[in-house]
N, C-alpha and C positions, 0 to 999 in steps of 0.2 A: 504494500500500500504506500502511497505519497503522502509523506509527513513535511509539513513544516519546516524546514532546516534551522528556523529562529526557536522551536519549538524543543528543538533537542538539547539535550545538558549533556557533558560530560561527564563522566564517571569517576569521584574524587581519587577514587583507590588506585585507577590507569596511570595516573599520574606519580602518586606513590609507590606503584611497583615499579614503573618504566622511564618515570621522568618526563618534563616536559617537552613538547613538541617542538623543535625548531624549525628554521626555513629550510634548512641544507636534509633534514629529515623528510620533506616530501616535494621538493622541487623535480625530481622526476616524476614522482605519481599525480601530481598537477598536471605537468605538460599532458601527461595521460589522460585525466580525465578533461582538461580543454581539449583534446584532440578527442578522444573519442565517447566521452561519458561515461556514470558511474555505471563500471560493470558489475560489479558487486554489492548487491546492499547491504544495508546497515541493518545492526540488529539494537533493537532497544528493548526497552520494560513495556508497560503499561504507560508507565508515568512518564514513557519517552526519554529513560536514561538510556544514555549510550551503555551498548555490553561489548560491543565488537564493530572499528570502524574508528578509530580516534582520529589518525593521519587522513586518511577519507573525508571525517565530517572539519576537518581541517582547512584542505582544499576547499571543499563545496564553500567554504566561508571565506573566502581572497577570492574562491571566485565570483563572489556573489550570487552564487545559483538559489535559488529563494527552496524550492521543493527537495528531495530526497528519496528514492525507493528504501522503505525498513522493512524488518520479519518482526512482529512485534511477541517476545515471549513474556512467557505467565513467568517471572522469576522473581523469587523472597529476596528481597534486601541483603537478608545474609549468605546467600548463596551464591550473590553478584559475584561474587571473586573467583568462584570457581569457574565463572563460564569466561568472565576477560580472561584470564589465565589459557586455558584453551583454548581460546580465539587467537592466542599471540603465538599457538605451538610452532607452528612454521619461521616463525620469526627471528633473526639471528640476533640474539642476546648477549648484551655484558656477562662480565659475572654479578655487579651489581645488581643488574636485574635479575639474574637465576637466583642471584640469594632470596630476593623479596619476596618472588614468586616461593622459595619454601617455604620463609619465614609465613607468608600468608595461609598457605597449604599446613603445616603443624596445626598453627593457632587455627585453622578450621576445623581440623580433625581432631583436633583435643574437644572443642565445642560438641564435636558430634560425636565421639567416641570410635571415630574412628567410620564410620558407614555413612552413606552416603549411597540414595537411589537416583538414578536418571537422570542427575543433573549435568553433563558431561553434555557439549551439542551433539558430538557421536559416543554415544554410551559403550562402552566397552566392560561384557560379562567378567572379560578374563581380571578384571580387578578387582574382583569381590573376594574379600576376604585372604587378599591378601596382605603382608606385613606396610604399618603406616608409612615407613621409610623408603618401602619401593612403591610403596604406591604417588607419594610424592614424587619421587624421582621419574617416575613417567613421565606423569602429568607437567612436571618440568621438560621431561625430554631430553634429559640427560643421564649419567648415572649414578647409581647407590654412591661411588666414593668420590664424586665431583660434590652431589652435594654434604656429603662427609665434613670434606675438606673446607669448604664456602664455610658452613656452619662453624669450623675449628678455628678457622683463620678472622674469623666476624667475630669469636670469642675474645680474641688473644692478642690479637694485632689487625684491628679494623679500617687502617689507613690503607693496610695495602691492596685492598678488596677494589679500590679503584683503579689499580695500574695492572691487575693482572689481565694479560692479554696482550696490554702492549708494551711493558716494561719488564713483565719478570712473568713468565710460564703458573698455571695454577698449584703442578709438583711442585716445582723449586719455592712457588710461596708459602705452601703448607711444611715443606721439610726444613725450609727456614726456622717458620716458624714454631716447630716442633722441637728445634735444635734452642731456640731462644728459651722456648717454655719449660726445656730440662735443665738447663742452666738456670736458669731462672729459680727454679726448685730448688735445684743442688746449691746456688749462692745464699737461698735463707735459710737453707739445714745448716750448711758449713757456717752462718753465723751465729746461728742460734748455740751450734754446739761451742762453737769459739767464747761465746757469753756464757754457757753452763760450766765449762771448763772440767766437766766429770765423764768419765770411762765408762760407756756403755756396755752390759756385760749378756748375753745372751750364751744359758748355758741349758743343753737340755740331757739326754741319755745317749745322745747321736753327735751332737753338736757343740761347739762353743765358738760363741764367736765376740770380737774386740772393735768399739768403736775406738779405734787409737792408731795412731801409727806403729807399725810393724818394725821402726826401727830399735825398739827395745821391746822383747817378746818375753819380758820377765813372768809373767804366769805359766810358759811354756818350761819343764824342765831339759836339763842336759839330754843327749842322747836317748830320745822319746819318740820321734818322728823319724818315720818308715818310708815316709814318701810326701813329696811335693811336688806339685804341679801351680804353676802362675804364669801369668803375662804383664808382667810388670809395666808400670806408667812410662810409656817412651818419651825424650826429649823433646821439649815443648810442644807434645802431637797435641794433647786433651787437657779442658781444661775441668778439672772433675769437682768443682766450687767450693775447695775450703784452701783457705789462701794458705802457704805456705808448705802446701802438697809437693812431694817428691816430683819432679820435673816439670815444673813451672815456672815459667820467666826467672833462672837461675841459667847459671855459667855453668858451661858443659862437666869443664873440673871438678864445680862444685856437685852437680848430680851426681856423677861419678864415683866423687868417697861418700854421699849419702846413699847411694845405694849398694855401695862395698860395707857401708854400717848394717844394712838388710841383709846382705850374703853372709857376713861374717854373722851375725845372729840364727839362721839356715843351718850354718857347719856348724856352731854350737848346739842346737835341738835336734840336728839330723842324727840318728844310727849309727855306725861303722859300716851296717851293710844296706845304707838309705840309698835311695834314687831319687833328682831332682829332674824336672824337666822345663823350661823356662822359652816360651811363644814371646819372642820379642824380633821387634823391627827399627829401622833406622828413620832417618830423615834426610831430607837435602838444606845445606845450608849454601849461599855464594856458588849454587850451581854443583857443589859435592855433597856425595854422601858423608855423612861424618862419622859414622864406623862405629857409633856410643857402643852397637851391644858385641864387637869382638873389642873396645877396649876396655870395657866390663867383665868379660870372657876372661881375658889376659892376667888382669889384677886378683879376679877369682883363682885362676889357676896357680898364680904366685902366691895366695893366701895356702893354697891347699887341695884346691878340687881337682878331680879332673875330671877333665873332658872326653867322653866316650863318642861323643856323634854331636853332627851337625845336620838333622833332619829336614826335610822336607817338606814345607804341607804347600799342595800348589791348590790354592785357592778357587780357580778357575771363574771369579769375577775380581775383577783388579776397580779398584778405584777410579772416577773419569781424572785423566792429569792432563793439563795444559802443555806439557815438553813436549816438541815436535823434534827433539834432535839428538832424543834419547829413548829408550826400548821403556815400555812400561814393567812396574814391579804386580805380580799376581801372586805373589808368594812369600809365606812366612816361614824363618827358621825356627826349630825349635832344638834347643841346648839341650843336650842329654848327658848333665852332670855327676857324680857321685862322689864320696867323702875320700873311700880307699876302693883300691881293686878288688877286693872280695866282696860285691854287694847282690842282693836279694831280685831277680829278674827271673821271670818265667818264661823267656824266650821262648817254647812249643806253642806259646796262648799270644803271639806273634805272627807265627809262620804263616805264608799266602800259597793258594795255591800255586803249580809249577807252569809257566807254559804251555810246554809240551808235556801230554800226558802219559808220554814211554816211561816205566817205573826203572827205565836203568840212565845214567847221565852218563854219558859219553865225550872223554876227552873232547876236547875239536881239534883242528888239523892243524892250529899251531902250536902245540903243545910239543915238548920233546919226543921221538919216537922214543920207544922200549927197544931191547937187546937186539931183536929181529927186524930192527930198522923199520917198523911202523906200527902206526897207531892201534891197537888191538884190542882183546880185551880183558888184559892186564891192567889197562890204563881206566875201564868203566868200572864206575858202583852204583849200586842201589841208589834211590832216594828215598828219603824220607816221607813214610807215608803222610805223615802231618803235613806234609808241603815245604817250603824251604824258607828260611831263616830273607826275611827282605832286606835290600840295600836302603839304607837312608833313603832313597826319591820314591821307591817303591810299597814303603812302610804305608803310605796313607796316601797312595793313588786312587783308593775309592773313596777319601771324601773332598773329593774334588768335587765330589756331586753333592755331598752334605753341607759343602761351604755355600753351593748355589740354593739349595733347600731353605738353606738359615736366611739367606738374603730375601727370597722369597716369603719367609713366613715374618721378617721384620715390615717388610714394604707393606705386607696384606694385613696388617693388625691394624686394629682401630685405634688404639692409643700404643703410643710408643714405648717402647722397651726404655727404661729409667737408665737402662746403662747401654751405651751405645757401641762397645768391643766387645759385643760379645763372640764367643765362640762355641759350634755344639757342643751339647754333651756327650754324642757317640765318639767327639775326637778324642774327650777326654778319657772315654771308657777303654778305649784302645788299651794304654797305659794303667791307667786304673788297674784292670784287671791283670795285668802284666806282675807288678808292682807289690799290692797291694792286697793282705790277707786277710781274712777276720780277726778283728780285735784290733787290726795296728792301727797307728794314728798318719792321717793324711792331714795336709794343710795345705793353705792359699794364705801367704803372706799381703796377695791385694786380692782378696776375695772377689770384691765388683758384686755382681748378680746373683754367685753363687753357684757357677757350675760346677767348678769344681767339688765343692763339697758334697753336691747331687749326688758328682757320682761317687764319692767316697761313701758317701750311706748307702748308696745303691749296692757297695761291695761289701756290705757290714762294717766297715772302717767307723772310726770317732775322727771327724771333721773338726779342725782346726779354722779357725778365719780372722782374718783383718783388714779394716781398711777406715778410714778417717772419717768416710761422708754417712752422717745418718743415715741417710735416705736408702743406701746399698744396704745397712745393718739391717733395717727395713723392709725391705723388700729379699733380702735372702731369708730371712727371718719367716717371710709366709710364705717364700716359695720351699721350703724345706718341711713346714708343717706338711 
């Protein structure tokens, strides 16, 4: 029917979700409709509110057209938002406006409980009864973790919700500000605890663990620990929010004999027949690597350890790095320490299978011949049914998949992991199990999250732990329950 074009109001909400109309917003669809008229009608209420049509009844008003074709629907007051909302679905949207449009969407399905009949222009069955969050996220037109993310980043840092798109991607706004919001955390635990000034002590039948720094482990006795595994704070990589934390904005040197303070505490509570094993990496400074964990390596082994292996773990997602004129790093060493050469390893609970599955191993042809001038079968033995003993690189070639796993189940979580290095627990189990028997004691000198200790309960072990920030005491704390 022809309505009035003086007759029709705009719809306050269209404006509020989507902002106002400008010139540069429908001087094409003008030319259009001067050149060929409204092809599309407009839809109103009863009372002649606009439902769909803002840019349209825009035009029709510059160009002075007096009349309008509308569809006029029966719609509630409060239900207007749902139909402008799906009249815009074609429409290429900020995120400013895809937030609105959820923010609108909640607060309507909170009002209703969530249900909602035929109010849609094209009603769609498939939405009945399903979850409020996808159902939104239709009806937006995008998906469950765009609108996730809008919602997290409109929580937490609201400024930026205007530049995404064309200053900063909606990922990188949301992992921003994920990285902002755990800091953020970690700076008022680590202050909080720096104003309490007292030793957090979490002790259970499994467990004990130390809000304090790990460089004096006086509750730990002499020659008591069987086994440790850690990944100690690398040189000014993480900033884990209590000030005065082991590698942070401090001189290399100085890290250095503070963490030789840690190691030399390690040879004190370690065994005689203890194993350490120690996930650390470096950094680039002036363009070099600067070598912190073989010069940490070094001074260890002049205190007294030594060094059995330099392990492998190839990660198989590396970090994005800007160097174009150097090879990317996808992989972490892991130090395979011990106090004395006599120590406690289960090397058969190790072994991988063999290649080749001929049960006899065979010289190869450049091996020296035997008496009769060739290679025979004086030269072959048996193998080992258990499989064979792996090289450092081959030790943890299957969790090369478990590294990609981990990555995957960090990116897919709704709220982020309070501790950002982490690493699985199957790597840890590897050794774990190796290592580590019932009854002995295992420890994490920088606990973090807690894996370690997982899997030391996981093997009947009494789990040792330390680390300075509340918030980790915390959260190992109920991941261990």
């Amino acid at each position: 029917m022809l309505v009035d074009v003086s007759k029709i109001k705009e719809h306050p909400l269209n404006t509020e979700v989507y902002g106002s109309i400008t010139p540069s917003d429908i001087s094409t669809l003008k030319e259009s409709i001067e050149s060929l008229g409204l092809l599309q009608p407009l839809i109103v209420t009863k009372k002649y509110t606009l439902i769909s049509g803002h840019r349209r009844l825009a035009c029709l008003r510059e160009l002075e057209i007096e009349q309008a074709e509308c569809i006029v629907k029966d719609i509630e007051d409060d239900d207007a938002i749902v139909f402008i909302i799906e009249s815009n679905r074609q429409r290429v949207k900020t995120a400013r406006q895809q937030l609105n449009e959820a923010k609108y969407l909640f607060e309507y399905y909170g009002r209703h409980q969530g249900k909602r009949n035929d109010l849609s222009l094209v009603h769609n069955d498939a939405q009945v009864g399903i979850k409020t969050r996808d159902k939104v996220s239709n009806e937006v037109g995008t998906s469950r973790g765009t609108v996730s993310r809008l919602l997290y980043i409109d929580e937490h840092f609201p400024s930026l919700i205007d530049i995404i798109g064309t200053q900063i991607t909606l990922n990188k706004a949301y992992l921003e500000v994920r990285e902002y919001v755990r800091k953020k955390e970690l700076d008022e635990a680590g202050e909080a605890f720096k104003k309490n000034g007292k030793t957090k002590e979490v002790l259970t039948k499994t467990y004990v663990l130390y809000n304090q720094s790990c460089e004096k482990m006086t509750q730990v006795e002499d020659s008591s620990v069987q086994y440790i595994f850690s990944s100690p704070p690398y040189h000014l990589i993480r900033d884990y929010g209590v000030r005065g934390s082991i590698g942070e904005d401090e001189d290399l040197n100085v890290y250095l004999e503070r963490m030789m303070t840690v190691m030399k505490e390690c040879f004190r509570v370690m065994r005689d027949d203890a194993t350490m094993f120690l996930v650390y990496g470096d950094k680039y400074l002036n363009g070099s690597m600067l070598m912190s964990p073989e010069r940490l390596i070094i001074k260890m082994i002049d205190y007294g350890f030594k060094l059995r292996n330099k392990i492998i773990w190839r990660k198989g997602v590396s970090n994005p790095e800007s160097a174009k004129n150097r090879f990317t790093q996808n992989h972490e060493v892991i130090y395979f320490l011990t106090k004395t050469n006599k120590y406690k390893i289960d090397i058969d609970a190790l072994r991988i299978d063999y290649k080749d599955p001929s049960p006899i191993y065979i010289a190869p042809s450049y091996h020296k011949p035997v008496k009769d001038n060739s290679v025979g079968t004086k030269s072959s033995r048996l193998k080992n049914p258990n499989g064979k003993v792996p090289n450092a690189v081959e030790l943890l070639d299957d969790f090369v998949f478990a590294s990609k796993r981990n990555q995957e189940k960090k990116k897919e979580a709704n709220s982020y992991d309070i501790h950002n290095s982490t690493f699985p627990v199957e790597l840890v189990d590897r050794f774990t199990g190796a290592c580590l028997e019932p009854g002995d004691i295992g420890m994490d000198p920088f606990c973090g999250s807690g894996t370690v200790l997982e899997s030391v309960i996981k093997h009947n072990g009494f789990g040792i732990g330390y680390d300075t920030q509340p918030k980790y005491i915390e959260y190992c704390e109920e991941r261990l329950q």
